[in-house]
Gaussian input, Z-matrix of N, CA and C with variables (Angstrom, degrees):
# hf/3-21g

backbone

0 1
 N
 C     1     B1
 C     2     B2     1     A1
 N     3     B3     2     A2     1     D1
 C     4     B4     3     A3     2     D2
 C     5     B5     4     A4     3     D3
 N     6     B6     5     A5     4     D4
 C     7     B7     6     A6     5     D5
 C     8     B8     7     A7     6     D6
 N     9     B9     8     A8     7     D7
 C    10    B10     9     A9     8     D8
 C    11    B11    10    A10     9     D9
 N    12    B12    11    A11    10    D10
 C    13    B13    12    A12    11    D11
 C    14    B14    13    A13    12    D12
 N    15    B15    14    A14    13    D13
 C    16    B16    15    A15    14    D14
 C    17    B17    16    A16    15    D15
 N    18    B18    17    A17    16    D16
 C    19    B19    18    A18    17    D17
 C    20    B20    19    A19    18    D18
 N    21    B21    20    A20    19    D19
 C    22    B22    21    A21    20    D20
 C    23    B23    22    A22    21    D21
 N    24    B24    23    A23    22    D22
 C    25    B25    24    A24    23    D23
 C    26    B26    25    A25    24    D24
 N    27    B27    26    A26    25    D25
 C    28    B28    27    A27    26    D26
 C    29    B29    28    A28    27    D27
 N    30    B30    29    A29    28    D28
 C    31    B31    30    A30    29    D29
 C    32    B32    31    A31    30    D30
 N    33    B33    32    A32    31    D31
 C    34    B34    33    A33    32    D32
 C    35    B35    34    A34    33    D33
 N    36    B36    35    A35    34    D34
 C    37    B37    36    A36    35    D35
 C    38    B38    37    A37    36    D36
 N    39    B39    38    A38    37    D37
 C    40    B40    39    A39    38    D38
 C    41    B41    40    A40    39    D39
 N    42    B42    41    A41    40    D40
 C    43    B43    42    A42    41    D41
 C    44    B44    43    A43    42    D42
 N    45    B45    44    A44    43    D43
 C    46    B46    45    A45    44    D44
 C    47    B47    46    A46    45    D45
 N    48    B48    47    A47    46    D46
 C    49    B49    48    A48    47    D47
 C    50    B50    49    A49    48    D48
 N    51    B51    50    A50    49    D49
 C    52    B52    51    A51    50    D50
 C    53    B53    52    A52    51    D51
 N    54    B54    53    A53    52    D52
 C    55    B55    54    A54    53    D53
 C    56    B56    55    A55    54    D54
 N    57    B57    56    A56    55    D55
 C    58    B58    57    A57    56    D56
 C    59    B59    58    A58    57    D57
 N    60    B60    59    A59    58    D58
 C    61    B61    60    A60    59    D59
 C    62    B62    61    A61    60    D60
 N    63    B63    62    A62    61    D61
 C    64    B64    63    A63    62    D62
 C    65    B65    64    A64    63    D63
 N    66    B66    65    A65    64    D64
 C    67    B67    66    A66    65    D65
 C    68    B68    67    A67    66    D66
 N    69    B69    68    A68    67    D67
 C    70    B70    69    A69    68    D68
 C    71    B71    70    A70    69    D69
 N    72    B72    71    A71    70    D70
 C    73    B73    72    A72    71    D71
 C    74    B74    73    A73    72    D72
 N    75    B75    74    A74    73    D73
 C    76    B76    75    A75    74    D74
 C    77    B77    76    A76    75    D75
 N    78    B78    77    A77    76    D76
 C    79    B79    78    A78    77    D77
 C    80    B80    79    A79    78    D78
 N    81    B81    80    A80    79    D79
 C    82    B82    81    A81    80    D80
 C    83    B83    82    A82    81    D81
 N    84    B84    83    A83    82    D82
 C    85    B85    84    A84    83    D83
 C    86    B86    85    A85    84    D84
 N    87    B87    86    A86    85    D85
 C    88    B88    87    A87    86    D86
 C    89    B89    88    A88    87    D87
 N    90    B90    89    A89    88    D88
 C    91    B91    90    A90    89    D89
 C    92    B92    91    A91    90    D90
 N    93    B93    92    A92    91    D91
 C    94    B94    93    A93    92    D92
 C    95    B95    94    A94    93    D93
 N    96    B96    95    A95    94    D94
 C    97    B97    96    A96    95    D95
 C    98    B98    97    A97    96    D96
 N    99    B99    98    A98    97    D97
 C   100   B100    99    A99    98    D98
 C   101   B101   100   A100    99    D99
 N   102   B102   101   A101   100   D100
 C   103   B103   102   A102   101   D101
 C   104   B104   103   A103   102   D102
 N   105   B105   104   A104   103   D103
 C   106   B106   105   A105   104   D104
 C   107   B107   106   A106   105   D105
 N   108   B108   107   A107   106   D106
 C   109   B109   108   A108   107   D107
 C   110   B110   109   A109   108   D108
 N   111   B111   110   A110   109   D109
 C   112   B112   111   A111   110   D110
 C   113   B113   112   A112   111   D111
 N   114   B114   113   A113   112   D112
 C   115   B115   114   A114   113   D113
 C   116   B116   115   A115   114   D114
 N   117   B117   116   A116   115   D115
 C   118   B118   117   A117   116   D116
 C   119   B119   118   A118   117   D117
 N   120   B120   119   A119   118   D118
 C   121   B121   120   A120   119   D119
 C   122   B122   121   A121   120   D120
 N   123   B123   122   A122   121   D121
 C   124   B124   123   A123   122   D122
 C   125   B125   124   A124   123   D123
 N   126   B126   125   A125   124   D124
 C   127   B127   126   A126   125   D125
 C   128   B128   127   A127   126   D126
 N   129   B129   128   A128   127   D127
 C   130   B130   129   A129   128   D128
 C   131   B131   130   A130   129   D129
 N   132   B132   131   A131   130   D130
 C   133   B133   132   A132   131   D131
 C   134   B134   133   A133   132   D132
 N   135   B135   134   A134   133   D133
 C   136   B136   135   A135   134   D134
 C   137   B137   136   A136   135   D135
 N   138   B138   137   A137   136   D136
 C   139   B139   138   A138   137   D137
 C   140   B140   139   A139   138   D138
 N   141   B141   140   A140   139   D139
 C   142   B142   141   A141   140   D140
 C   143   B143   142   A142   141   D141
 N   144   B144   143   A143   142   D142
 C   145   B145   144   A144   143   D143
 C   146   B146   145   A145   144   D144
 N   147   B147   146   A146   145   D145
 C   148   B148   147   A147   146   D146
 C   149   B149   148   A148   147   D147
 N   150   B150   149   A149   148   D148
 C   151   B151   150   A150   149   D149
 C   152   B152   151   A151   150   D150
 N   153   B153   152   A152   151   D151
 C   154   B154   153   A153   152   D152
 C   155   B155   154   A154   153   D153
 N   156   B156   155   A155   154   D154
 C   157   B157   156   A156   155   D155
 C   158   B158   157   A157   156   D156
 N   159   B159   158   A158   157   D157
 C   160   B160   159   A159   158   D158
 C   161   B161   160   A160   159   D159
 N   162   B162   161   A161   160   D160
 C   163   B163   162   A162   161   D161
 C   164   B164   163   A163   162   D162
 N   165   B165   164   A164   163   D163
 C   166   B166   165   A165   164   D164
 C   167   B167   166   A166   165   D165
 N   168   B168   167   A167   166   D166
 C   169   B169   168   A168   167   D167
 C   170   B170   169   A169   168   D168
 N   171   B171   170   A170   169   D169
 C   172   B172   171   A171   170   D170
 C   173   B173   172   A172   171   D171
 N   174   B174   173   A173   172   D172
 C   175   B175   174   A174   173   D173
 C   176   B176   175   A175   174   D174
 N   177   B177   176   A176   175   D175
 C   178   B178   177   A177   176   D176
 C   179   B179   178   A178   177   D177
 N   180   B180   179   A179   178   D178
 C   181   B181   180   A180   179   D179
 C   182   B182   181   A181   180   D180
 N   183   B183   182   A182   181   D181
 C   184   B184   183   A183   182   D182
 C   185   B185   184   A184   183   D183
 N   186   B186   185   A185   184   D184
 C   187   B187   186   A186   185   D185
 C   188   B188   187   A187   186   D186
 N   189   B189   188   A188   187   D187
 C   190   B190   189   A189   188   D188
 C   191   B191   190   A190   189   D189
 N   192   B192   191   A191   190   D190
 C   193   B193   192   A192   191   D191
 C   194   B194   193   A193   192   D192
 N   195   B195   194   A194   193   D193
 C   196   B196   195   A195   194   D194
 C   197   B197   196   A196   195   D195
 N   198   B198   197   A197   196   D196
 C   199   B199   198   A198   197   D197
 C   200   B200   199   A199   198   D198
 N   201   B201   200   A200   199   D199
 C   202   B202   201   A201   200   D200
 C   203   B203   202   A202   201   D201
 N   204   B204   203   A203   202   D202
 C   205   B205   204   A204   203   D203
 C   206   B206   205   A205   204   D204
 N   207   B207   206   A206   205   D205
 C   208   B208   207   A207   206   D206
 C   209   B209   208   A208   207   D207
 N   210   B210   209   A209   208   D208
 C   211   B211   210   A210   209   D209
 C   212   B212   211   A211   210   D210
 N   213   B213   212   A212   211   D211
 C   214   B214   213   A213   212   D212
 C   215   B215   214   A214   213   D213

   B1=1.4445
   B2=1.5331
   B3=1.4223
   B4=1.4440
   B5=1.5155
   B6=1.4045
   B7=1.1895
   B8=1.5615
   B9=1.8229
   B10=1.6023
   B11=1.1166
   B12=1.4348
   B13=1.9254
   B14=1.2864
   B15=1.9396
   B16=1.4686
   B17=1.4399
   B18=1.8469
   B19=1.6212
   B20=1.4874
   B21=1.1680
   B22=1.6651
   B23=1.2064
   B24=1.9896
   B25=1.5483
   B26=1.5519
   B27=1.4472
   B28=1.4896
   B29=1.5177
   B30=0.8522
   B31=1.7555
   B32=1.8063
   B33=1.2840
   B34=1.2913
   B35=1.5947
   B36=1.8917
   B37=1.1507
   B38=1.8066
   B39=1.2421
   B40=1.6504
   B41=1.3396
   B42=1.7859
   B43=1.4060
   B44=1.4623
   B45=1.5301
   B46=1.7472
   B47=1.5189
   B48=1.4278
   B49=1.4935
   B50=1.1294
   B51=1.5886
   B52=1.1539
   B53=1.4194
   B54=1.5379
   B55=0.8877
   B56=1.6192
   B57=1.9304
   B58=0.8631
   B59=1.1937
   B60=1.4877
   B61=1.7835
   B62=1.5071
   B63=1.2386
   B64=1.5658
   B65=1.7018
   B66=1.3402
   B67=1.1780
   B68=1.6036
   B69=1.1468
   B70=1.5198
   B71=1.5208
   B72=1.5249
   B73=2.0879
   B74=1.4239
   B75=1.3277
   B76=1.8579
   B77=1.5870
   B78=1.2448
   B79=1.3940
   B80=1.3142
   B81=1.2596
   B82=1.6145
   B83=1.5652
   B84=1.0000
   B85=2.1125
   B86=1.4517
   B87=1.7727
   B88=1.4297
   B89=1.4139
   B90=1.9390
   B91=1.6963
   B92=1.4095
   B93=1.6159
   B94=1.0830
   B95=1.7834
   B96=1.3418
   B97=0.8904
   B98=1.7967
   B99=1.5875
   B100=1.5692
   B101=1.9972
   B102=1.1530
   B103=1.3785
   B104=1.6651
   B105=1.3006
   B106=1.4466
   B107=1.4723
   B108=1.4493
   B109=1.4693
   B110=1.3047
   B111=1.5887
   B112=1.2559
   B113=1.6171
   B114=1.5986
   B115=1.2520
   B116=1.1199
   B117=1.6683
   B118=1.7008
   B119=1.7472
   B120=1.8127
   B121=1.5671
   B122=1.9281
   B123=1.4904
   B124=1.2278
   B125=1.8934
   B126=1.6862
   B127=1.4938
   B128=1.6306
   B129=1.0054
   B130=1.8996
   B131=0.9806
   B132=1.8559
   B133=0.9847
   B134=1.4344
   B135=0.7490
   B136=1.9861
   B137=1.6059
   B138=1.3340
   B139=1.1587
   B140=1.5998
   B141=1.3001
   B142=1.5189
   B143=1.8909
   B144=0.9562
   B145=1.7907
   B146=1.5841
   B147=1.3247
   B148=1.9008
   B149=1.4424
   B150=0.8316
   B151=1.8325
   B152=1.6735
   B153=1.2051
   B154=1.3283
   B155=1.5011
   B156=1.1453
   B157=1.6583
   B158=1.5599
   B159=1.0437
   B160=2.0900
   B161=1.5418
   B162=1.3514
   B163=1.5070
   B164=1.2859
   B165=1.3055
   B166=1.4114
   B167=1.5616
   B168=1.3523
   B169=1.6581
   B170=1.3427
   B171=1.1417
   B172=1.8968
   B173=2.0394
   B174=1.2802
   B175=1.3772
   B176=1.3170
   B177=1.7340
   B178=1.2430
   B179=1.4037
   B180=1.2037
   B181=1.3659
   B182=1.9057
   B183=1.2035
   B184=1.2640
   B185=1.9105
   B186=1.8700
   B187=1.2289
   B188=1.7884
   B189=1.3891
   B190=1.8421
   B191=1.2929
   B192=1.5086
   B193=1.7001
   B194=1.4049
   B195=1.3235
   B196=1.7966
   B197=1.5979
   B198=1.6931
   B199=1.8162
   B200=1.4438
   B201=1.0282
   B202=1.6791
   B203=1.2949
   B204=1.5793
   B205=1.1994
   B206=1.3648
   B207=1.5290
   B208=1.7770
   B209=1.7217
   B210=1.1818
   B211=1.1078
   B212=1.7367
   B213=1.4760
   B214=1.3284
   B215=1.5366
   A1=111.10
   A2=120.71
   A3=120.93
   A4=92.59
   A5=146.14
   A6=122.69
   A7=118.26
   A8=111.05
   A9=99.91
   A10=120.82
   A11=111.97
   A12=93.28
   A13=123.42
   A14=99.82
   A15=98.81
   A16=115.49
   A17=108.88
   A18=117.11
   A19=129.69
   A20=95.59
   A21=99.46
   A22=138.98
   A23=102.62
   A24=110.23
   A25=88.41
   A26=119.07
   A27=115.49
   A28=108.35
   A29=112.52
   A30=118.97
   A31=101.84
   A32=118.99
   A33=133.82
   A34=78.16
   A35=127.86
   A36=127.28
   A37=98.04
   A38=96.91
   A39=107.88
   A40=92.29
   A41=109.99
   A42=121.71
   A43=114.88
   A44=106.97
   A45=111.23
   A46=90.97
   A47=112.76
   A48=117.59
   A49=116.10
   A50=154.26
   A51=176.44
   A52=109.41
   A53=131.21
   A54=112.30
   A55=134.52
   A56=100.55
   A57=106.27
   A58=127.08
   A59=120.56
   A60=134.96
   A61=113.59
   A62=104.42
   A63=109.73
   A64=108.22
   A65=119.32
   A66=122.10
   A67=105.70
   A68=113.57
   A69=103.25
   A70=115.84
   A71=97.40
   A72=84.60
   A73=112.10
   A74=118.53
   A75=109.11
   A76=86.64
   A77=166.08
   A78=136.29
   A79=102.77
   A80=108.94
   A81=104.49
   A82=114.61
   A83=97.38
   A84=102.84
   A85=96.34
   A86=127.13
   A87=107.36
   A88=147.38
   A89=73.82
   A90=78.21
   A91=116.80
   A92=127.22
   A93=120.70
   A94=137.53
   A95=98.67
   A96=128.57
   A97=122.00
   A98=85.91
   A99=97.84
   A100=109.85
   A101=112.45
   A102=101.42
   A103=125.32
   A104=112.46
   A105=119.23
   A106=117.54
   A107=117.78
   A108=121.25
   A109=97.84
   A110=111.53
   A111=130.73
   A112=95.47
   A113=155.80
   A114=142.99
   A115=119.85
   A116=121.89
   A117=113.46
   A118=108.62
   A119=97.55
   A120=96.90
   A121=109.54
   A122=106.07
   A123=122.98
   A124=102.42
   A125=100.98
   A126=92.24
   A127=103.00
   A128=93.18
   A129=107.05
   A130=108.82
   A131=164.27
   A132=141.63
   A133=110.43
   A134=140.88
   A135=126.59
   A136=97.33
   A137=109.49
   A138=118.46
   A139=107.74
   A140=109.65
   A141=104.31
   A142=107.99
   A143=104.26
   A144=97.27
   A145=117.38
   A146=103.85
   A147=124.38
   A148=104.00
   A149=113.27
   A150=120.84
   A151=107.15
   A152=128.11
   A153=134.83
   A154=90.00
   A155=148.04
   A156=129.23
   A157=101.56
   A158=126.82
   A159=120.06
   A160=111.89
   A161=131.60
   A162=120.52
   A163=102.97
   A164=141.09
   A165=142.18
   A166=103.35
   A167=116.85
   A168=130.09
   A169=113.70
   A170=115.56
   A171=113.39
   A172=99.21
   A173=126.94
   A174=102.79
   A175=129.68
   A176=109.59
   A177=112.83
   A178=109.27
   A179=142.88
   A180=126.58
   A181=92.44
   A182=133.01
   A183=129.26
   A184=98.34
   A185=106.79
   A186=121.20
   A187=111.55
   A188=107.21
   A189=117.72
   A190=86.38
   A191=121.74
   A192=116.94
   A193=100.77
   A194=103.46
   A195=116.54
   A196=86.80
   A197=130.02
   A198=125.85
   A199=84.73
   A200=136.03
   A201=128.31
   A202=97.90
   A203=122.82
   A204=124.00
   A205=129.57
   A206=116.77
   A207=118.17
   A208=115.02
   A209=135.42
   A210=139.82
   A211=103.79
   A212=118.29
   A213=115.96
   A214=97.87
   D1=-38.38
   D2=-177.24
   D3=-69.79
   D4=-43.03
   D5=-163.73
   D6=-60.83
   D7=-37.08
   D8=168.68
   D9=-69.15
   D10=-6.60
   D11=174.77
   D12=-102.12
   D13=3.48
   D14=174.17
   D15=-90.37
   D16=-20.91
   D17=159.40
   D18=-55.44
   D19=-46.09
   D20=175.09
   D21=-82.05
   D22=6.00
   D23=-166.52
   D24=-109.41
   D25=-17.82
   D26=-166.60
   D27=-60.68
   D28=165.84
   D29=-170.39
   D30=-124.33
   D31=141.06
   D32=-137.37
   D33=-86.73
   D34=155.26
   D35=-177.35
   D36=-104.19
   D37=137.61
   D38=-164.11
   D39=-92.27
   D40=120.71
   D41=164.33
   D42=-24.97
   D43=155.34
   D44=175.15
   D45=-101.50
   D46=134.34
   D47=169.21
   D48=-96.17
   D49=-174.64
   D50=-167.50
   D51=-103.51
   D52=143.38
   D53=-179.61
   D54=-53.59
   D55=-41.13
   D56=-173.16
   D57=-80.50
   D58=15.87
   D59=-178.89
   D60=-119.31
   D61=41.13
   D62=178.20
   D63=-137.76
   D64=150.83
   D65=-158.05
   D66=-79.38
   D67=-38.44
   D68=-157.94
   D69=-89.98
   D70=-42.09
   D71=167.13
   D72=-59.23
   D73=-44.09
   D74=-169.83
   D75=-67.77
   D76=-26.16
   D77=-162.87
   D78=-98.64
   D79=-13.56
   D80=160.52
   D81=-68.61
   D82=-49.07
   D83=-172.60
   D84=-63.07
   D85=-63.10
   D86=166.43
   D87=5.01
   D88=-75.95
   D89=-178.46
   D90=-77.49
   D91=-39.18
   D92=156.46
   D93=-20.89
   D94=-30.69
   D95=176.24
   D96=-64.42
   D97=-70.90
   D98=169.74
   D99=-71.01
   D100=-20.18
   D101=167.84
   D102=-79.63
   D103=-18.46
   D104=163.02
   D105=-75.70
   D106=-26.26
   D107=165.88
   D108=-41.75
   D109=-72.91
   D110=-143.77
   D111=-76.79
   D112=-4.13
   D113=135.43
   D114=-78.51
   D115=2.92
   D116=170.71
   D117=-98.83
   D118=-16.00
   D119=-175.00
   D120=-70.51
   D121=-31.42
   D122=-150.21
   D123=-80.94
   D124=-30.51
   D125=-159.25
   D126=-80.37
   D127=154.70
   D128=166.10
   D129=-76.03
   D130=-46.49
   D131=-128.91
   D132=-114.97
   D133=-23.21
   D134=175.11
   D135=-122.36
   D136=125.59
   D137=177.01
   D138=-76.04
   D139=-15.76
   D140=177.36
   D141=-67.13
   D142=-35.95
   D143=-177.27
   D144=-84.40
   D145=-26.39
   D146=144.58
   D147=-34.87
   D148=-55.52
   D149=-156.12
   D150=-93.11
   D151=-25.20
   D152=-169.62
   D153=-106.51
   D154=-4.89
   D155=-153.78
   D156=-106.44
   D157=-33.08
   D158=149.21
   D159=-42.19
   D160=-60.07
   D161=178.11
   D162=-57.64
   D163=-64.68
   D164=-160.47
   D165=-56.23
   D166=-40.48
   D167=161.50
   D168=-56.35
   D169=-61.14
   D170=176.43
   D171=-68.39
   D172=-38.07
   D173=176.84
   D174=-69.46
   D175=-31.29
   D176=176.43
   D177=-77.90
   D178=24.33
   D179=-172.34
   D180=-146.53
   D181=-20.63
   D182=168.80
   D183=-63.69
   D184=-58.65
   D185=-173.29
   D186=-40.87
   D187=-38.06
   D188=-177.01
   D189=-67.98
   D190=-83.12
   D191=168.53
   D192=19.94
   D193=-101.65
   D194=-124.60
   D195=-105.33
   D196=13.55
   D197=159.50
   D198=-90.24
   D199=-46.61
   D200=-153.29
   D201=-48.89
   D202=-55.49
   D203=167.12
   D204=-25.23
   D205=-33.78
   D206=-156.50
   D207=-53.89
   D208=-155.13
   D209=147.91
   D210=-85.44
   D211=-173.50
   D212=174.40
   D213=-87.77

């Protein structure tokens, strides 16, 4: 009798995911992400990171998007 109640109390073992399919490191890199936008939008001196810091802004903030989604 103890063996069915030690089967049915066990708790199911939660798959190992990949790094990149888990919520909390990618919403870290995200935002990292959108916060480097926001020090390439701000600086004065190379217009090249001026000019690239909207994509890095639209990637890091689509990327939060669709991790928010993940499992934990």
């Amino acid at each position: 009798m103890s063996h069915l109640i030690e089967t049915r109390t066990r708790t199911p073992a939660r798959p190992k995911r990949p790094f990149f399919l888990r919520r909390g490191p990618m919403e870290t890199i995200a935002t990292v992400l959108i916060g480097l936008g926001f020090l390439m939008l701000f600086q004065p001196f190379l217009l090249v990171l001026y000019t690239y810091s909207l994509v890095t802004l639209l990637a890091g903030t689509v990327m939060f998007i669709i991790v928010s989604k993940f499992p934990e």
